[in-house]
C-alpha positions as CSV (number, residue, x, y, z in Angstrom):
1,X,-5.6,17.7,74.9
2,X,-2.3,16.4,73.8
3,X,-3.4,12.9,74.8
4,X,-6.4,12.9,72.2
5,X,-4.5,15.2,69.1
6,X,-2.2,13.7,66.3
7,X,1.2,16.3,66.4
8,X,3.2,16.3,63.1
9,X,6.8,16.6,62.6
10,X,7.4,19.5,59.6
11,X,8.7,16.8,57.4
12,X,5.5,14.6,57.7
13,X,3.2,18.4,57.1
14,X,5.8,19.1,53.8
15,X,5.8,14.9,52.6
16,X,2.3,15.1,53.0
17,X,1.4,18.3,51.4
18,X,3.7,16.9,48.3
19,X,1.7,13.5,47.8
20,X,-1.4,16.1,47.6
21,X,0.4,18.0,44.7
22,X,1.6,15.5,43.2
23,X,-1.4,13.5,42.9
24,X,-3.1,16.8,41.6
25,X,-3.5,15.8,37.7
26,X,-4.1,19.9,36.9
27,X,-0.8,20.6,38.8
28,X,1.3,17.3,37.1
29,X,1.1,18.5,33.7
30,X,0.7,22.5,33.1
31,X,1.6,25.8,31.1
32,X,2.8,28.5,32.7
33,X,3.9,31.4,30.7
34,X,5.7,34.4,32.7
35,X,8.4,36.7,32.4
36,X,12.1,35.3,33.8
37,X,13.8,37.1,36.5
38,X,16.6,35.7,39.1
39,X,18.1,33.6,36.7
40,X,20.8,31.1,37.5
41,X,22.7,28.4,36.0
42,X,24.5,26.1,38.2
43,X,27.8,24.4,37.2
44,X,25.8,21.4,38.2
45,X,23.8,22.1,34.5
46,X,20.7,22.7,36.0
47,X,19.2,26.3,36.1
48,X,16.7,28.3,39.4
49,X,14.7,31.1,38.3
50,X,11.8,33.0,39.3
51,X,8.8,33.1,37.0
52,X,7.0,36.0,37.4
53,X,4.0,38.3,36.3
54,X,2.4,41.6,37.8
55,X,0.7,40.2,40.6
56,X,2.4,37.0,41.9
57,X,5.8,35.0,41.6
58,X,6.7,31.0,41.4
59,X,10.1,29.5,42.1
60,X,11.3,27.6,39.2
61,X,13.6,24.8,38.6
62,X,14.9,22.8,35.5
63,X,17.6,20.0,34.8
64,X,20.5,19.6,33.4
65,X,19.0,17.2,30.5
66,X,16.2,19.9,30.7
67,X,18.4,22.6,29.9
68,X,20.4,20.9,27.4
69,X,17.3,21.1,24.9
70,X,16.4,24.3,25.1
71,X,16.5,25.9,21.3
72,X,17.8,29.3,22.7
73,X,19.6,31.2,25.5
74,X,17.5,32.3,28.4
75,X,17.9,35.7,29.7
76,X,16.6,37.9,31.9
77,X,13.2,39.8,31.3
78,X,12.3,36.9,28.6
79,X,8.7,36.2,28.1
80,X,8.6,32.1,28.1
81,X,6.0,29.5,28.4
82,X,7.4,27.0,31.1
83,X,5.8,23.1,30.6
84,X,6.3,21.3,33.9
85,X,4.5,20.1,37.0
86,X,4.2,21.4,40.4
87,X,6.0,19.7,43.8
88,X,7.4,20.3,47.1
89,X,10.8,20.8,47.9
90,X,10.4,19.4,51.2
91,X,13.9,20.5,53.2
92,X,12.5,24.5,52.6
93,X,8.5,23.5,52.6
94,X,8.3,25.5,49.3
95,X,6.3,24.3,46.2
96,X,8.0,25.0,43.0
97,X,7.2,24.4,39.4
98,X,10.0,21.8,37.9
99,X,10.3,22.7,34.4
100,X,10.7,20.1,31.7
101,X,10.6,22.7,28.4
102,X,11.1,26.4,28.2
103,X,9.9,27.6,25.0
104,X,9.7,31.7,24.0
105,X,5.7,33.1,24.4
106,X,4.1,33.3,20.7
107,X,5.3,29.8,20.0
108,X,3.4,28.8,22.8
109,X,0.4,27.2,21.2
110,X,2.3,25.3,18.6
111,X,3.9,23.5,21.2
112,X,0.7,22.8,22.4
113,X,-0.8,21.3,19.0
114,X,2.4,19.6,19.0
115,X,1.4,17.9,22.2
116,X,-2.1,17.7,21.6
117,X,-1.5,15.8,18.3
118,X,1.2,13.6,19.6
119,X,-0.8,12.3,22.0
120,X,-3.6,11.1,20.1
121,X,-1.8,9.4,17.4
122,X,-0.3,8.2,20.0
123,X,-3.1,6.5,20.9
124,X,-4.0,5.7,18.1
125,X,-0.8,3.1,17.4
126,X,0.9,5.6,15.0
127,X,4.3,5.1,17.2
128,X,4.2,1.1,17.7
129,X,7.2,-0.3,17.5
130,X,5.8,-3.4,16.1
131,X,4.6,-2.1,13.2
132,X,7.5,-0.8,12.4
133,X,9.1,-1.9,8.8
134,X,13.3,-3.1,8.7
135,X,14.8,-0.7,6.8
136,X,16.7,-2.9,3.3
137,X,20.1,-4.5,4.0
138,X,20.9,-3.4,0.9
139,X,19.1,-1.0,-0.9
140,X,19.4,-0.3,-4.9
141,X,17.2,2.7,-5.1
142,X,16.9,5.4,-2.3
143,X,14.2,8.4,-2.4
144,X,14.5,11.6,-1.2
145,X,11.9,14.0,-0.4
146,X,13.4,17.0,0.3
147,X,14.0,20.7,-0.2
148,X,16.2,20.6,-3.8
149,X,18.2,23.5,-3.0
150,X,19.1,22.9,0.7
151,X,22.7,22.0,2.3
152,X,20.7,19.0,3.2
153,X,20.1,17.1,0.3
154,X,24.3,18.1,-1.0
155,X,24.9,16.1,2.2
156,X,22.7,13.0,1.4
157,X,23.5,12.8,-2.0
158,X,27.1,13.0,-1.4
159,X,27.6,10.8,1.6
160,X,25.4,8.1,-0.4
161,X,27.5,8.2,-3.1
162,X,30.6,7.7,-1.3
163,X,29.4,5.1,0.4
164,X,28.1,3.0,-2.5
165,X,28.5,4.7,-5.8
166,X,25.8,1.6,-7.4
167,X,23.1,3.0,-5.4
168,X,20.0,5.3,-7.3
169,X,18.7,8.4,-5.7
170,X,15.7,9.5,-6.9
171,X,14.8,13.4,-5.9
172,X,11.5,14.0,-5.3
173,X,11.7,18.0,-4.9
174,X,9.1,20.0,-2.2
175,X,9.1,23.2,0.1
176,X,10.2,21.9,3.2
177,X,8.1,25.1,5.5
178,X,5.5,27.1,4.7
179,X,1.5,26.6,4.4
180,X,2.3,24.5,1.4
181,X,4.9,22.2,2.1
182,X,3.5,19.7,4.3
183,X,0.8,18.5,1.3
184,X,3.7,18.7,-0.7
185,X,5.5,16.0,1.3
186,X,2.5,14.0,1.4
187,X,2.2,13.8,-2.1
188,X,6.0,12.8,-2.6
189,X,5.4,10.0,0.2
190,X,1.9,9.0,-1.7
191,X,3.9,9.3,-5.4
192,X,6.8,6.5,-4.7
193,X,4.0,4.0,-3.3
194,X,1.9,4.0,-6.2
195,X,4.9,3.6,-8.0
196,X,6.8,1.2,-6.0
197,X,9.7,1.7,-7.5
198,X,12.6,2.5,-4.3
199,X,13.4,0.3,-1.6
200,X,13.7,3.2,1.1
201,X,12.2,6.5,1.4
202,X,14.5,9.7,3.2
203,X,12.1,12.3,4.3
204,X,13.2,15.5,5.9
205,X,15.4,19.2,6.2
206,X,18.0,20.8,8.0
207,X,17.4,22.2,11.1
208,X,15.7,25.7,12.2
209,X,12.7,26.7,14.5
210,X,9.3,25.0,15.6
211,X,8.0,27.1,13.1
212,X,10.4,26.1,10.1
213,X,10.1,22.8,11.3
214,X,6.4,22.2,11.5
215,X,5.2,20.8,8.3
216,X,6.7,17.7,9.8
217,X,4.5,18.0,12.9
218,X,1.4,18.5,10.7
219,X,-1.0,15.2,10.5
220,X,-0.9,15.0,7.1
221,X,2.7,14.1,6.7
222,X,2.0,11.6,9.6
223,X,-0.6,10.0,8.2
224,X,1.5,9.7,4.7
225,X,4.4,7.9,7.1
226,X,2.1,5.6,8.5
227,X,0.1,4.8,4.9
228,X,3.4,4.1,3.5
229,X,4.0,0.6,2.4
230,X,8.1,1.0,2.0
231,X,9.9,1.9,4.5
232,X,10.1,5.6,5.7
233,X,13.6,7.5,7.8
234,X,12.4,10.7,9.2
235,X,15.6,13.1,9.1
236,X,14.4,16.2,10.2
237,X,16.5,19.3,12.1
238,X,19.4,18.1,14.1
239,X,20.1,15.4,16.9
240,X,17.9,17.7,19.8
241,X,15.4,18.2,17.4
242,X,12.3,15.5,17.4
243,X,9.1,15.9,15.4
244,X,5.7,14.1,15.2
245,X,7.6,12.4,11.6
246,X,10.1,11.2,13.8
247,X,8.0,9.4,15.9
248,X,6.0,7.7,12.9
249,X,8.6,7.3,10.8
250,X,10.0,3.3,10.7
251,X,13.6,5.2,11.6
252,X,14.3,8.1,13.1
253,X,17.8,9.6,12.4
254,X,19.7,12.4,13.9
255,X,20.1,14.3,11.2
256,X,20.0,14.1,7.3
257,X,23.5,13.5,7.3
258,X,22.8,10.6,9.6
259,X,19.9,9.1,7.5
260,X,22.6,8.6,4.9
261,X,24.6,6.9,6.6
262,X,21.9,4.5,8.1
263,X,20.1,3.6,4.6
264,X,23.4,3.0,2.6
265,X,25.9,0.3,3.7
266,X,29.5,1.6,3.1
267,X,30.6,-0.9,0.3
268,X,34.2,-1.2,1.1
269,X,32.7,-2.4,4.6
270,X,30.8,-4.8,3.1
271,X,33.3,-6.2,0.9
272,X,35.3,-6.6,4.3
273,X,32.8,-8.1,6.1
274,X,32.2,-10.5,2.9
275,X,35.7,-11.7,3.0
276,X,35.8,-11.6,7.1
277,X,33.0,-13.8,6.3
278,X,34.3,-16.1,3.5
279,X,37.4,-16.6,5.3
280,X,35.8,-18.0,8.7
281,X,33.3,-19.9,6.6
282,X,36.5,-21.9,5.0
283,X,38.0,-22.5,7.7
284,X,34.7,-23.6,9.4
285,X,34.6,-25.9,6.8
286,X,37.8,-26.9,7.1
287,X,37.5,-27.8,11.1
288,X,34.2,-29.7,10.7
289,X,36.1,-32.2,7.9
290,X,39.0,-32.2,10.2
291,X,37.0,-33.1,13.4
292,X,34.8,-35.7,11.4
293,X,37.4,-37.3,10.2
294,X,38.9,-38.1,13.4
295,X,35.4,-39.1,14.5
296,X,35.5,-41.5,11.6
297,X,39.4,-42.2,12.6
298,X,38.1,-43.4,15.8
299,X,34.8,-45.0,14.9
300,X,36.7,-47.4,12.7
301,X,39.1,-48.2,15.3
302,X,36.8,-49.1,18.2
303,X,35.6,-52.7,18.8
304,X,32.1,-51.8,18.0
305,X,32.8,-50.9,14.3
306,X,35.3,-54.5,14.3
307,X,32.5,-56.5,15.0
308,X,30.2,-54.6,12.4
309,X,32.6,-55.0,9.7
310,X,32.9,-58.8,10.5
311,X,29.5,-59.0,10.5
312,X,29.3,-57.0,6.9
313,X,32.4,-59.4,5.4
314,X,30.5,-62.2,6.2
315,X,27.6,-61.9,4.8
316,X,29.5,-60.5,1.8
317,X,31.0,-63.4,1.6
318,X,27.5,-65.5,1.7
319,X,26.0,-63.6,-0.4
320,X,29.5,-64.3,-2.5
321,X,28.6,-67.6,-2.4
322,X,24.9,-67.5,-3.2
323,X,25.5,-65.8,-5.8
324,X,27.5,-68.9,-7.2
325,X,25.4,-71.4,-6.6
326,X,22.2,-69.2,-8.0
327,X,24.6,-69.2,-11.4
328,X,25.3,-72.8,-11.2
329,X,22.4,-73.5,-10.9
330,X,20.4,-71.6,-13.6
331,X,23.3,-72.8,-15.8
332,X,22.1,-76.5,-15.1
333,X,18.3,-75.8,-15.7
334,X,19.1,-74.1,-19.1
335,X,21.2,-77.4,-19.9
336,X,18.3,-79.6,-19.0
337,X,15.7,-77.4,-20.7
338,X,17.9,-77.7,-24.4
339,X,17.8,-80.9,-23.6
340,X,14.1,-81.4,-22.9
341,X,13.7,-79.1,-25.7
342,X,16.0,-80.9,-28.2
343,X,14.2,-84.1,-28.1
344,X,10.9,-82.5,-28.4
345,X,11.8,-81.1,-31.6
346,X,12.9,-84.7,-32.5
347,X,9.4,-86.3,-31.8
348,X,7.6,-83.4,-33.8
349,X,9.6,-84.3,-36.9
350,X,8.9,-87.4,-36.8
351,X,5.6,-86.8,-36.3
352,X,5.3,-84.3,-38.9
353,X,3.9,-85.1,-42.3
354,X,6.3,-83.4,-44.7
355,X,8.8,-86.1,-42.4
356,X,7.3,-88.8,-44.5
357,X,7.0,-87.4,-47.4
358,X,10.2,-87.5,-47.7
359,X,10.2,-91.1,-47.0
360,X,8.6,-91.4,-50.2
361,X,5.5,-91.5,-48.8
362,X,2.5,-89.0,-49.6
363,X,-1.2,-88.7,-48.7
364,X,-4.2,-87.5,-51.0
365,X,-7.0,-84.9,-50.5
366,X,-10.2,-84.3,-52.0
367,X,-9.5,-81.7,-55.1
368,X,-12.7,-79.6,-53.7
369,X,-12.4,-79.1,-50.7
370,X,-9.4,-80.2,-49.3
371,X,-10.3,-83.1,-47.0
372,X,-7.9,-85.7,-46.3
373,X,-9.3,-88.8,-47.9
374,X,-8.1,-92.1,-45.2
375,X,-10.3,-94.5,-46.8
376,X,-11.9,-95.7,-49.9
377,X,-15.3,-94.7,-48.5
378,X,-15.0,-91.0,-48.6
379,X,-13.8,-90.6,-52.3
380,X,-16.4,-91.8,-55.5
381,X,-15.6,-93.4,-59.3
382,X,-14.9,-90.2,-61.2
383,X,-13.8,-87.6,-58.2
384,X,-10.8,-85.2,-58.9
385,X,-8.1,-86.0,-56.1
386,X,-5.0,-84.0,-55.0
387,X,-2.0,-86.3,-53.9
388,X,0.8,-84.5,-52.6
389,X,4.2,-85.7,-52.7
390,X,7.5,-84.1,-51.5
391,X,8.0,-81.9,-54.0
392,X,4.3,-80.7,-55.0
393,X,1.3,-82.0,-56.2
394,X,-0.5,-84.1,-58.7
395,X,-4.0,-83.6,-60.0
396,X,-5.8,-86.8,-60.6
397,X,-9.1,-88.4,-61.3
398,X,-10.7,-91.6,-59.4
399,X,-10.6,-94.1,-62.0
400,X,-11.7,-97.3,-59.6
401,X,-11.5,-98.2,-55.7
402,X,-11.1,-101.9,-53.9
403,X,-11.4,-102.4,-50.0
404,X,-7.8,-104.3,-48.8
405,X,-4.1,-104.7,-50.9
């Protein structure tokens, strides 16, 4: 019998029965609400109790980074709703529920729409971090959709103001809880787009319960965030608080207090880092002459350079010489062309007419039509003639004509 049948250490029966639970997707995720009795906190942080109801018990056990965001004090005889999963705490073989929140019964199912809601936009690429917009270096106009008469927005308007007195804040006033208030904050987000006239948008509240705190979980708001074409910081409740605005906002700070001081730039910092920045860009400056020169130092020094600036002197000095010669010679062909151009102007006056008139020579043309008459045959007995001489011209009228002296 023992031959043929698989025996099981305890540790295998308890590692095995885990996977099973674990593996159990109704068991990894769950609500369980109950009444707390056994209740202990370990100095470790983390905290053992026994959830409980009339008929049956469940061992429970939760964190230290469990505990630490729990929004109240648990006590004994506390009606809670426990979010967790279900496992085996093998050394005892007992399965216990390991709690990740602890939340009082009645707030139960917001915590659930809370979930519910997260997880589809979620899904739906609401909380991509690559669609997330840079917040402005340095922004001249800051909004502020918030609660008007709230510590809050005293804190945000004052820390921005110390930290850059130049900067606008524009109030955009709403109810920050309430059946009203999350349309409201919609509206303010939906207001400065259509306007387009900040560089960064602070949306949020001081801190209070889930149900104070839920306009900011509502889809409406979310939806606003994610529509929002300027940049969005989601500063709602304090640093342990996190909302569905936080998640879809392009920043999420801590508190309001911290949203100021992530939108503004201190100036005073910035007119230190300026300097800081002026200073090592001088002297920068100063290192890469320095170094260059040297370079150049060096380059001019070396044989290479030598040869190179032989090699630039002397053709310098050809072209020096070329150049001469180019002058000399355009010198000697404007010589030769006034010349040339001196003795053609002595053959045209010679050859020119008025040249012989001043001779004392002069020729004749017909009176009608200004032909010059070179022989007896072209003029008649009787015809008006035109004789120029070198100082005008004399009218005249054929009177006779011979052939020869």
């Amino acid at each position: 019998m023992e031959g043929r049948t698989k025996v099981f250490t305890v540790s295998e029966v308890n590692t095995y029965i885990k996977l099973l639970m674990e593996k159990d997707l109704f068991l990894s995720y769950i609500y369980v609400k109950g009444e707390i009795s056994n209740l202990k906190i370990h100095t470790s942080g983390h905290m053992y109790f026994t959830l409980k109801d009339r008929n049956s018990r469940i061992k429970c056990v939760m964190f230290k980074s469990s505990v630490s965001k729990i929004k109240f004090i648990p006590e004994e005889g506390m009606q809670v709703v426990v979010r967790g999963y279900f496992s085996v705490y093998e050394r005892d073989g007992q399965y216990q529920l390991y709690s990740e929140s602890l939340i009082l019964e009645g707030t139960g199912e917001l915590y659930k729409a809370y979930e519910q809601l997260k997880n589809r936009l979620q899904k739906q690429g609401f909380f991509d971090k690559n669609i997330k917009k840079p917040l402005p270096f340095y922004p001249k106009r800051v909004a502020i959709i918030t609660s008007p008469t709230g510590a809050a927005v005293r804190d945000m308007i004052s820390i921005i103001k110390r930290r850059n007195p130049n900067v606008n804040i524009l109030l955009y006033p709403v109810l920050v809880q309430g059946p009203d208030a999350s349309g409201q904050i919609a509206e303010g987000l939906k207001y400065f787009n259509e306007a387009n006239n900040v560089d960064v948008i602070i949306v949020g509240r001081g801190g209070g319960s889930i149900e104070e705190l839920w306009a900011f979980n509502e889809e409406l708001v979310a939806r606003a965030i994610y529509e929002s074409k300027i940049p969005v910081v989601s500063a709602v409740g304090h640093e342990t608080d996190y909302t569905i605005a936080d998640f879809v906002a392009d920043e999420r700070a801590a508190t309001p207090s911290a949203a100021a001081e992530i939108v503004v730039p201190e100036i005073q910092q910035l007119r230190s880092n300026l300097k800081k920045i002026d200073s090592q860009m001088y002297l920068g400056i100063l290192s890469y002459i320095k170094s260059k020169r040297v370079r150049l130092d060096d380059t001019k020094k070396s044989y290479t350079f030598r040869i190179i600036e032989t090699k630039v002197a002397n053709f310098r000095q050809t072209l020096e010489t070329l150049k001469n010669k180019l002058n000399d010679n355009m010198e000697l062909y404007v010589r030769n062309d006034r010349e040339n151009l001196k003795r053609n102007v002595e053959k045209l006056s010679i050859l020119n007419p008025a040249s012989n008139l001043l001779r004392g020579y002069s020729f004749v043309k017909k009176k009608e039509d200004g032909t010059l008459i070179t022989s007896v045959k072209q003029i008649s007995v009787g015809e008006n003639i035109k004789v120029i001489v070198k100082d005008g011209s004399i009218l005249a009228t054929v009177k006779s004509k011979c052939k020869g002296d």
